[in-house]
KOLROMI-272878 format. One record per residue (C-alpha): residue in three letters; residue number from 0; x, y, z. Coordinates in nm, 3 decimals. Example, Ala and Ser with C-alpha at 12.3 -4.5 7.8 and 13.67 -1.06 7.14 Angstrom:
BEGIN
<node rest="ALA" nr="0" x="1.230" y="-0.450" z="0.780"/>
<node rest="SER" nr="1" x="1.367" y="-0.106" z="0.714"/>
# end
This chain:
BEGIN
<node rest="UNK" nr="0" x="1.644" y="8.325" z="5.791"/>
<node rest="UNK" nr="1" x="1.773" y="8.103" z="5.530"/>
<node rest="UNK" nr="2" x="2.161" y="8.108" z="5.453"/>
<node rest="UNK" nr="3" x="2.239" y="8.265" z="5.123"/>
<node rest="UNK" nr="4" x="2.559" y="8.217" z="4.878"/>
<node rest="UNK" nr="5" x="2.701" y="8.452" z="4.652"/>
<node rest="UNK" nr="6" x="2.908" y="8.396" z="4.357"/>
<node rest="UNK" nr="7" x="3.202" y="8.575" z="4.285"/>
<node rest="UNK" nr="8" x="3.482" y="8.519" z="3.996"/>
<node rest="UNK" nr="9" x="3.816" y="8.583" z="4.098"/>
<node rest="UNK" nr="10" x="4.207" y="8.490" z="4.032"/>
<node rest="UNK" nr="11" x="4.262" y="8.275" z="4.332"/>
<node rest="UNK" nr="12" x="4.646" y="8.310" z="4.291"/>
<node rest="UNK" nr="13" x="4.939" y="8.325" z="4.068"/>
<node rest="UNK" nr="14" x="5.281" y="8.186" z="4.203"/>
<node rest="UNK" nr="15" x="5.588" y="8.031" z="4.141"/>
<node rest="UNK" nr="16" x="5.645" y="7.708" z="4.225"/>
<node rest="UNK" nr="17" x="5.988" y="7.625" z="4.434"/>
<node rest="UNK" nr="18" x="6.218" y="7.296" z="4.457"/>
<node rest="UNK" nr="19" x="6.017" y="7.234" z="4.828"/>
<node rest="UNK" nr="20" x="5.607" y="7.169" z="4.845"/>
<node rest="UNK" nr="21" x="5.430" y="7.437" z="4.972"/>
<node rest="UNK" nr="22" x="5.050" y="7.510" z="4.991"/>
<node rest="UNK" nr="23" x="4.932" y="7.749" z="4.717"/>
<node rest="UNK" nr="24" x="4.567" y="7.839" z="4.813"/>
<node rest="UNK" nr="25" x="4.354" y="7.686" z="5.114"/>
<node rest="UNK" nr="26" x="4.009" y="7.736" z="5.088"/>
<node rest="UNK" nr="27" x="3.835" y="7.952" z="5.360"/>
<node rest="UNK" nr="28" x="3.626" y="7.913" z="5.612"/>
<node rest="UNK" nr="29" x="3.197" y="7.901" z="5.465"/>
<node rest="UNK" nr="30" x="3.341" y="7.886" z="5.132"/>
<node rest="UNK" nr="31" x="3.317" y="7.668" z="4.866"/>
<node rest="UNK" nr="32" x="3.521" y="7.696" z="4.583"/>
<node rest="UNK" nr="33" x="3.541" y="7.618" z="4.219"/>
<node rest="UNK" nr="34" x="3.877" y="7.601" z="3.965"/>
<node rest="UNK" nr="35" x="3.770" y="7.682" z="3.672"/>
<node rest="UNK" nr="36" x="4.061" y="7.683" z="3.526"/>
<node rest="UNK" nr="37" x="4.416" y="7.651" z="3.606"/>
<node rest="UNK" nr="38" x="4.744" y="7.744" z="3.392"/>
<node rest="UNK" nr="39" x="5.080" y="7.619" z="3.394"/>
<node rest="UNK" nr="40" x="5.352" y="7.745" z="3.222"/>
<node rest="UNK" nr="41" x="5.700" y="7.732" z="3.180"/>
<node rest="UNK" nr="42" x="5.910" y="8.011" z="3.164"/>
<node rest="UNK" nr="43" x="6.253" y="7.875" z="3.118"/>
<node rest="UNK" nr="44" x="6.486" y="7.764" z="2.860"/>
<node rest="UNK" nr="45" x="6.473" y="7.382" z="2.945"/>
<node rest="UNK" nr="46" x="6.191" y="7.137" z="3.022"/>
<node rest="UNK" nr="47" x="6.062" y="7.073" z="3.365"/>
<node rest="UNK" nr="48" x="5.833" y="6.920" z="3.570"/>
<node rest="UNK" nr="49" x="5.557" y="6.977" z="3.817"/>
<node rest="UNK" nr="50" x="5.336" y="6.862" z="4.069"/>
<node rest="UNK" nr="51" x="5.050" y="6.927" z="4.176"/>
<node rest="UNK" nr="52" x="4.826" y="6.795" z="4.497"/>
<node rest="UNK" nr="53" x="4.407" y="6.861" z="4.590"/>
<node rest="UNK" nr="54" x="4.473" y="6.807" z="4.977"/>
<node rest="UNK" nr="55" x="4.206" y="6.719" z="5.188"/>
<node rest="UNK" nr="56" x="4.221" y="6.987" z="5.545"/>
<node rest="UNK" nr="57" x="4.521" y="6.861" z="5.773"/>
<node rest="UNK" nr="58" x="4.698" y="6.623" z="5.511"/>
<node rest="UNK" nr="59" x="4.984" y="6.645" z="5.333"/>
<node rest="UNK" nr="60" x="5.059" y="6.615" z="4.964"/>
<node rest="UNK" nr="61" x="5.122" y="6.241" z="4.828"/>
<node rest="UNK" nr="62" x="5.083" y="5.965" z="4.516"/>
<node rest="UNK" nr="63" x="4.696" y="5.957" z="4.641"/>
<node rest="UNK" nr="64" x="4.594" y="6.330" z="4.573"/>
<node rest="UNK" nr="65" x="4.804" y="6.390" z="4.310"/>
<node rest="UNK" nr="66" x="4.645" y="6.623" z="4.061"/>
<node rest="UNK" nr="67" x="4.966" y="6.573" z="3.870"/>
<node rest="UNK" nr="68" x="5.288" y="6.395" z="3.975"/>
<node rest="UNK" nr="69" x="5.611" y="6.450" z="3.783"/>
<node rest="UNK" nr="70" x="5.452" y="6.605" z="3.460"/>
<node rest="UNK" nr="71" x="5.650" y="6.702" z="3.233"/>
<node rest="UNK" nr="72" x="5.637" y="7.062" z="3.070"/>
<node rest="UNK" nr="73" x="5.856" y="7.182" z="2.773"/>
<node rest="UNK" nr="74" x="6.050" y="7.454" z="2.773"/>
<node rest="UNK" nr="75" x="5.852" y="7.858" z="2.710"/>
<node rest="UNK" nr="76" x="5.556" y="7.613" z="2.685"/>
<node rest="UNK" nr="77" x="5.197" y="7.649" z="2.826"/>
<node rest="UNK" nr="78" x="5.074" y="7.293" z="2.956"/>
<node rest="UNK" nr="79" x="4.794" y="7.228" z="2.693"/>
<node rest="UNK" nr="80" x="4.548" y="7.099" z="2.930"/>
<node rest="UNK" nr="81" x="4.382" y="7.379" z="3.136"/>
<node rest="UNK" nr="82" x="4.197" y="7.255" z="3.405"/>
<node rest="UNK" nr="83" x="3.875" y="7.273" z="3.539"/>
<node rest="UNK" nr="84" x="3.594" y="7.181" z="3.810"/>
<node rest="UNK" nr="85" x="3.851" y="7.114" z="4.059"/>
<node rest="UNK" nr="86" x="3.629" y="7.190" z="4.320"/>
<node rest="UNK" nr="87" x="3.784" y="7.305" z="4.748"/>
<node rest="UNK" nr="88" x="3.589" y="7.275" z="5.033"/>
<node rest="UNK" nr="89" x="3.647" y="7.463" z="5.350"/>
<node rest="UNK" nr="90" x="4.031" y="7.399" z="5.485"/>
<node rest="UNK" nr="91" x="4.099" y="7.192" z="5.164"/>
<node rest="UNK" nr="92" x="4.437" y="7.342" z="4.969"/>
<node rest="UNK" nr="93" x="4.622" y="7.315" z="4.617"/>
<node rest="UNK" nr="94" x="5.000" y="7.269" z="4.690"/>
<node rest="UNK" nr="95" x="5.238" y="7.198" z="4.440"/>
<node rest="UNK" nr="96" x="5.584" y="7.163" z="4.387"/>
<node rest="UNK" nr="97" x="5.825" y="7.253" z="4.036"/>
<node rest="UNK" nr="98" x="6.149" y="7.018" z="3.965"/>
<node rest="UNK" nr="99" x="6.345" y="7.398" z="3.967"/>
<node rest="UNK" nr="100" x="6.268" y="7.724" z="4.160"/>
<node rest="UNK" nr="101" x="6.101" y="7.943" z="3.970"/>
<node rest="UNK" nr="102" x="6.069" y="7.838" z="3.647"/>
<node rest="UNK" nr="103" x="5.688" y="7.707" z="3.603"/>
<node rest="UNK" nr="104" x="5.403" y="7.945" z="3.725"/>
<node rest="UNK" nr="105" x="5.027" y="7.845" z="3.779"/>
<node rest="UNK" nr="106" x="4.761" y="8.070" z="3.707"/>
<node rest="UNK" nr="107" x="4.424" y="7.971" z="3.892"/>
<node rest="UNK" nr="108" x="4.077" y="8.119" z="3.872"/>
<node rest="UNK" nr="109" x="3.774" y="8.021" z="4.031"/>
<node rest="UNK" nr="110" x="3.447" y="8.100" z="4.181"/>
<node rest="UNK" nr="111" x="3.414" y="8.181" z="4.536"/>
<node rest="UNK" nr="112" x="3.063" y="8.067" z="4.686"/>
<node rest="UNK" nr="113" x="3.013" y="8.191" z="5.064"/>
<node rest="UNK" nr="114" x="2.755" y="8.156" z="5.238"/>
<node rest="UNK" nr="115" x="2.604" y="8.466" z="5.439"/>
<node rest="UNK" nr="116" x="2.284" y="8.476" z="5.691"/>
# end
């Protein structure tokens, strides 16, 4: 029988990012996945900045898969470009990293396509 996908819109996550870069969603197994948009905002009193990495499965976050590398965000500001089409393959991952602990959070939604027999 022939594989079929399904389509389903979700919020793929909504974190904090620390002073350390850390993985923020991995995309799973028979999945493919779309951003179809992503948010970042800052919640504190003084400007930051942010980074963020599209890492291919087994690598590490660096200058060549930067997404965005040192960007600055004002402060109680929402970064006014909200992404799009960032699209994950299976064991491919968002990490990111914020210039302070807990002071910008991302906001990512997508659609989930898995395939099913």
């Amino acid at each position: 029988a022939p594989l079929v996908a399904t389509n389903t819109l979700v919020r793929l996550f909504q974190v904090s990012l620390t002073d350390a870069d850390a993985e923020l969603y991995k995309c799973p197994a028979l999945t493919r996945v779309t951003i179809i948009a992503l948010y970042k905002v800052n919640i504190d009193a003084g400007a930051r900045t942010f980074r963020i990495h599209h890492v291919a499965s087994g690598g590490s976050s660096g200058i060549g898969n930067a997404l965005y590398y040192d960007e600055p965000l004002a402060a109680k500001r929402v970064h006014p470009r909200i992404d799009s089409g960032i699209i994950l393959e299976p064991g491919q991952s968002i990490r990111g990293v914020g210039s302070v602990t807990n002071t910008i959070t991302l906001t990512a939604f997508g659609i989930l396509t898995e395939e099913q027999a």
